[in-house]
C-alpha positions in Angstrom: 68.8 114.5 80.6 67.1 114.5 83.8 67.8 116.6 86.7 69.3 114.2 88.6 71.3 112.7 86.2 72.6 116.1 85.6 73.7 116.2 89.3 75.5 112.9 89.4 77.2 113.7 86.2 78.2 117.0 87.7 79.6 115.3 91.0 81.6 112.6 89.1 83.3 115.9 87.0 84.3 117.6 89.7 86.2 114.3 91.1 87.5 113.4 87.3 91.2 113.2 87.0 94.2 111.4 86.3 97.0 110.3 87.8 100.3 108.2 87.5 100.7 105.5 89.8 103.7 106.3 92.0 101.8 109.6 92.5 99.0 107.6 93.8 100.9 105.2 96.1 102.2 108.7 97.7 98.9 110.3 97.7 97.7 107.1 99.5 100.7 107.5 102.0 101.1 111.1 102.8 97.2 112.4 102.3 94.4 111.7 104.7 91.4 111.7 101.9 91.3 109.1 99.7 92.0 109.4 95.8 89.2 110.8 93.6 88.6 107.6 92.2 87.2 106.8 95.5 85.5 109.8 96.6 82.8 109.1 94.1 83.0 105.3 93.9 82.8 104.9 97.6 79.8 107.5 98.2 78.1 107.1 95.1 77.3 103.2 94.5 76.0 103.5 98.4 72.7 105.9 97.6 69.3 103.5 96.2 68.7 106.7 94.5 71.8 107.1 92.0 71.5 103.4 91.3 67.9 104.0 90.5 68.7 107.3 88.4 71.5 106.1 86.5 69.5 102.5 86.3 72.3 100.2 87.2 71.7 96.4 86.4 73.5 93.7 88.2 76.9 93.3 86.7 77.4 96.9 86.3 80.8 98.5 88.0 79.0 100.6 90.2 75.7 98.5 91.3 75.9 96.8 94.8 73.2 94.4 96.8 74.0 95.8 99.7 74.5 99.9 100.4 76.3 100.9 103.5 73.3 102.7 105.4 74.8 104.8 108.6 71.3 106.4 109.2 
């Protein structure tokens, strides 16, 4: 496994977890971050170079057309 890989892996870990749904409507209510769920589906999918790494395909849960670029 590649270097990178390794580091995307790694960052999804961290963020790995479960959680029942009434937890996660309060989370949602009460917490200013959003769930983990989000955290790395949110940043992830937006950098060309994760999509490249991981080689997402059209189709695939995490591939988009268009990344959000701020900079």
């Amino acid at each position: 496994m590649t270097q990178a890989k390794l580091f995307y892996y790694g960052f999804a870990h961290v963020w790995a977890g479960s959680a029942q749904p009434e937890c996660l409507r309060t989370r949602v209510q009460t917490e200013p971050h959003p769930p983990a769920k989000f955290r790395v589906h949110g940043t992830l999918r937006n950098f060309p170079s994760f999509a490249q790494t991981i080689a997402l395909q059209p189709g695939d849960n995490l591939y988009t057309d268009t990344p959000c670029r701020v900079w």
